[in-house]
C-alpha positions as CSV (number, residue, x, y, z in Angstrom):
1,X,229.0,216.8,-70.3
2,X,227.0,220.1,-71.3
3,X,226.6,222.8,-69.4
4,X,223.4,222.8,-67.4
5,X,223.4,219.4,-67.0
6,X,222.1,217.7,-63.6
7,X,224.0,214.7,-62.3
8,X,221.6,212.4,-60.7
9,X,222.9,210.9,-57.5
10,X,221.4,207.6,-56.4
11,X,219.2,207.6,-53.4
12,X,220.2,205.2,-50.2
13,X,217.6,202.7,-49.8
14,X,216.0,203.4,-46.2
15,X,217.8,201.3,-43.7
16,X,215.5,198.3,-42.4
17,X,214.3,198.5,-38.9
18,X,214.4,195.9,-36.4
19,X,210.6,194.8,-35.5
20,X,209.5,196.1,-32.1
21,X,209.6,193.6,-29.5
22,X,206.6,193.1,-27.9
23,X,205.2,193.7,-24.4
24,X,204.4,190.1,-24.1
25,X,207.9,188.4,-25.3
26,X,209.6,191.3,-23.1
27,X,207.7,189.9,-19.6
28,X,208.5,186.2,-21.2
29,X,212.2,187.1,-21.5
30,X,212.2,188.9,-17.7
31,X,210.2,185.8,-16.4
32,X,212.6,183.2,-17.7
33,X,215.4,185.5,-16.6
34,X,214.2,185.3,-12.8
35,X,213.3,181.9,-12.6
36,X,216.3,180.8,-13.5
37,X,218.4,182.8,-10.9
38,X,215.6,181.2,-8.8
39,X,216.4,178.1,-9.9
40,X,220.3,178.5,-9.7
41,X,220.4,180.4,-6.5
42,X,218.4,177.6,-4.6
43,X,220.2,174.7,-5.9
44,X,223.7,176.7,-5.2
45,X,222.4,177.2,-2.0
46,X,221.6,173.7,-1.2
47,X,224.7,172.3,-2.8
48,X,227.0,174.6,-1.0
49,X,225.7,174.1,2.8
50,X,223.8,170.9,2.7
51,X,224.9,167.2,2.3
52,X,222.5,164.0,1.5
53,X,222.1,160.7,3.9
54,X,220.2,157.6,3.4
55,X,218.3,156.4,6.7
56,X,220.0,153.0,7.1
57,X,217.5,151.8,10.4
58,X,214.8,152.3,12.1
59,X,216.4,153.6,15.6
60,X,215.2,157.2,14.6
61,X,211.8,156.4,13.7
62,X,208.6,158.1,13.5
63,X,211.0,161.0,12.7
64,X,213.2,159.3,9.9
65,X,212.1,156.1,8.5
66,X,214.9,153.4,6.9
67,X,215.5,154.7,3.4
68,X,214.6,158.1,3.9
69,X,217.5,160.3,2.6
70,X,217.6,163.6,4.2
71,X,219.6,166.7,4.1
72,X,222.4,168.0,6.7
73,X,223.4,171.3,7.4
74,X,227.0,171.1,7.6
75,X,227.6,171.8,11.4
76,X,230.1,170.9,13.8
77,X,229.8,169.9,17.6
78,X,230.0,173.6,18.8
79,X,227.2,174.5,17.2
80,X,224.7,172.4,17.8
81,X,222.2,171.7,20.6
82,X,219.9,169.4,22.9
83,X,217.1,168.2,20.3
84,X,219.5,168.8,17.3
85,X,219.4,165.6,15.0
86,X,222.9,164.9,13.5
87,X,225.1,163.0,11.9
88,X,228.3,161.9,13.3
89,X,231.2,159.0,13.2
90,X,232.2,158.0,16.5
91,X,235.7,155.6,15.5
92,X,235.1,154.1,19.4
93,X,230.9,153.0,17.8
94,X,232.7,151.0,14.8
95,X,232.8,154.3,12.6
96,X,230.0,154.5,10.8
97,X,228.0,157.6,9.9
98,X,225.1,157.4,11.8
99,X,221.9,159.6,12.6
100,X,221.1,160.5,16.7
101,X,219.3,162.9,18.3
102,X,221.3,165.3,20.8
103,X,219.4,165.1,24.0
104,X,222.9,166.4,26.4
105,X,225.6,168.6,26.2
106,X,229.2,168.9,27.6
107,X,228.3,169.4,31.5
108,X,224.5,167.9,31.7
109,X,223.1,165.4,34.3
110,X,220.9,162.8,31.9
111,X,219.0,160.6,33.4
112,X,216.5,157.8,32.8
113,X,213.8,158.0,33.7
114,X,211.9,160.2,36.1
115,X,208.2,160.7,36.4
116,X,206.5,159.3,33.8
117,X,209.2,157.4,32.4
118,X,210.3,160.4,30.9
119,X,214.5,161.6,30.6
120,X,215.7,164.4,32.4
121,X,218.4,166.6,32.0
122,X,220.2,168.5,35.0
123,X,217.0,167.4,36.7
124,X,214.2,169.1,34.2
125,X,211.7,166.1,33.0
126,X,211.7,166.5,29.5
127,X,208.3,165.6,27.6
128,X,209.6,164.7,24.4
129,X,206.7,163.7,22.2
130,X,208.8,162.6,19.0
131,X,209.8,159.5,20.0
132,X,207.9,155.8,19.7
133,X,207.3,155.5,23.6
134,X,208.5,156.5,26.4
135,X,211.0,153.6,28.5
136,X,210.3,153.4,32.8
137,X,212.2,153.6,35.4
138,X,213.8,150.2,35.3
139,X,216.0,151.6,32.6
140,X,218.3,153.1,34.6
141,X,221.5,155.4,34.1
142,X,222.6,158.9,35.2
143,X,225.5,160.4,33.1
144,X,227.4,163.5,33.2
145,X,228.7,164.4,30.1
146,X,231.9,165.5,30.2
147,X,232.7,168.9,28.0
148,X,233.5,169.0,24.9
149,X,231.3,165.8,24.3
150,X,227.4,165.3,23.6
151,X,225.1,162.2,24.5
152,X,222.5,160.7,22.1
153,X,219.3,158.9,21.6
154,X,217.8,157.2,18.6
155,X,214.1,158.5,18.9
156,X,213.2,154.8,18.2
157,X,213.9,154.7,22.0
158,X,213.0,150.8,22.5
159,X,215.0,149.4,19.1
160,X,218.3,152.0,18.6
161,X,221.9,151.3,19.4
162,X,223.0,154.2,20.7
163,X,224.8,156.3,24.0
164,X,222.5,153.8,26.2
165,X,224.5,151.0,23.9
166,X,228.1,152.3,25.2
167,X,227.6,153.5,28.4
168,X,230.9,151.9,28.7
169,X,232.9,153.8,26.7
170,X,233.2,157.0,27.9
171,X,230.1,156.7,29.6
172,X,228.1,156.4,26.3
173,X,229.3,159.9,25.1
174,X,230.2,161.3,21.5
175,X,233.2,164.0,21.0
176,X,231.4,167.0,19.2
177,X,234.2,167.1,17.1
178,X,232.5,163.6,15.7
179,X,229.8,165.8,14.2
180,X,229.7,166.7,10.8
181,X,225.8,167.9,9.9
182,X,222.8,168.6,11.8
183,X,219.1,167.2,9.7
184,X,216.9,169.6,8.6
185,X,214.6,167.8,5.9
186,X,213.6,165.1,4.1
187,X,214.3,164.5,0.5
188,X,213.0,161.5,-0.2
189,X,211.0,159.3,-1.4
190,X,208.7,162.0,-2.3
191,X,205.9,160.9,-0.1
192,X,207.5,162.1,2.3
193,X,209.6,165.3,1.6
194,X,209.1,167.7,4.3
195,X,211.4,170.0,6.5
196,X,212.2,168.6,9.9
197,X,211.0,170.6,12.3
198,X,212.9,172.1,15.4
199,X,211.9,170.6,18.8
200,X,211.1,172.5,22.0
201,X,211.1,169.6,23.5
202,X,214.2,171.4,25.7
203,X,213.7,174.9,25.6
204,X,213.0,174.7,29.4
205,X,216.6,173.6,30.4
206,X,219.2,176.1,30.6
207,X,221.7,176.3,28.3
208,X,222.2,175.1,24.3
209,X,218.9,174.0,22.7
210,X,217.9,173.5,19.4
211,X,219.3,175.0,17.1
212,X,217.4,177.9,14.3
213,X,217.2,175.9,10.8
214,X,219.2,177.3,8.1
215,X,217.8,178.3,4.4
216,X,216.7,175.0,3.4
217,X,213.4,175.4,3.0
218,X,213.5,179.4,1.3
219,X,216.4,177.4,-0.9
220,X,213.9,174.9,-1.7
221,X,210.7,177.2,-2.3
222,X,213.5,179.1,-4.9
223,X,214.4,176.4,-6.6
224,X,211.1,174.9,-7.1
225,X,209.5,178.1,-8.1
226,X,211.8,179.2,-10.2
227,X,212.1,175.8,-12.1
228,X,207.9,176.4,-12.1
229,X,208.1,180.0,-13.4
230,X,210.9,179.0,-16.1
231,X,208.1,176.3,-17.2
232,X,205.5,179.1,-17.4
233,X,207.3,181.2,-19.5
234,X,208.5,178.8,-22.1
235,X,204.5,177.4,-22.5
236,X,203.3,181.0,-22.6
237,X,205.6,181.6,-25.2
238,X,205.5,178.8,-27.3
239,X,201.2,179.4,-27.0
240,X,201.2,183.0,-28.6
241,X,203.6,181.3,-31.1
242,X,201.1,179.0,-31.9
243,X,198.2,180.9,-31.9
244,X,199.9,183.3,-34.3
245,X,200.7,180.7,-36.6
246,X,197.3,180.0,-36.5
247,X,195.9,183.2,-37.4
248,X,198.7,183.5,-40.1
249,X,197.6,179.9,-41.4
250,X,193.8,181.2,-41.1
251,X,194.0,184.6,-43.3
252,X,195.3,182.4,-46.8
């Protein structure tokens, strides 16, 4: 090589840069994202603290009608109260899971009927509007519930075997430990899904009433929202696809 000479070096191609996300497919990506925590979270939720039951009868109708299938909270005796629905296996009822309404508690009076033909409890009438009709006098029985045990109606009062059906076996009463849910909604058919409310039907007796509903319907409103907003996303998505396509298609 001569003196003077210049050795050429070869010049690095510039590296390629990664195109700029836009604005639009950023929001899809965070939208997607949410809705399926949404999603997740509310199904989790339900599948973690509530079981499914199919409505065999009609002894808890207008509430539940047969082959509704509704949700439980899992719950035990302890924790539930008068106007609670649940669902319970007495072994002394033939053990089978059945659906009742809880309308005494360990150390209540319940009678039928008083005024009205309406059931009382430790001598409050109770005006209980959820159930098919309301049975006289000429019914006749007055229980005390022993503790530790809860007595229970179908709200079908006129066609439901229930405490009024075994009256002698332990005077008609269910250990709580029999419980294993308490209903809070309706699942299906679809017709009909709905949460079921809490009753104040016995909010003016002392002691346990109804009890507060748990997440069911927030768990619901999540998972059907976020199942919604995942939806969204994707179509929104796959449209400015499209419709760039289109303009690409359009400009040859």
């Amino acid at each position: 090589m001569s003196s003077g000479s210049v050795t050429e070096r070869p010049v690095a191609a510039p590296a390629a840069r990664r195109p700029r996300r836009s604005v639009a497919s950023v929001l899809q990506g965070v939208a997607i994202a949410v809705g399926f925590a949404m999603l997740v979270g509310g199904f989790g939720l339900i599948a973690l603290q509530y079981r499914p039951y199919r409505i065999p009868s009609t002894s808890m109708s207008p509430t539940l009608q047969v082959g509704d299938t509704v949700l439980a909270h899992r719950a035990d005796g302890a924790s539930v109260g008068r106007g609670d629905i649940v669902v319970f296996s007495e072994p002394l009822w033939g053990g089978a899971t059945m659906v009742k309404r809880v309308v005494a508690v360990g150390g209540d009076t319940v009678a039928c009927c008083g005024s009205e033909g309406r059931l009382t409890v430790n001598g409050v009438a109770v005006d209980e509007p959820y159930t098919d009709d309301h049975l006289g006098p000429g019914e006749g029985y007055r229980i005390t519930v022993p503790e530790g045990r809860l007595f229970l109606l179908g709200d079908s009062r006129s066609n439901s075997l229930d405490s009024r059906s075994h009256l002698d076996v332990a005077s008609g009463t269910v250990a709580a430990t029999d419980v294993v849910g308490r209903v809070e909604g309706i699942v299906w058919p679809s017709a009909r899904i709905a949460a079921v409310p809490r009753t104040p039907a016995f909010d003016e007796v002392k002691g346990p009433t109804a009890s507060r509903h748990g997440l069911l319907v927030p768990a619901g409103y999540a998972a059907v929202g976020g199942a919604v907003l995942v939806l969204a996303a994707g179509a929104a998505g796959w449209a400015v696809s499209l419709g760039q396509w289109v303009r690409r298609r359009s400009r040859r």
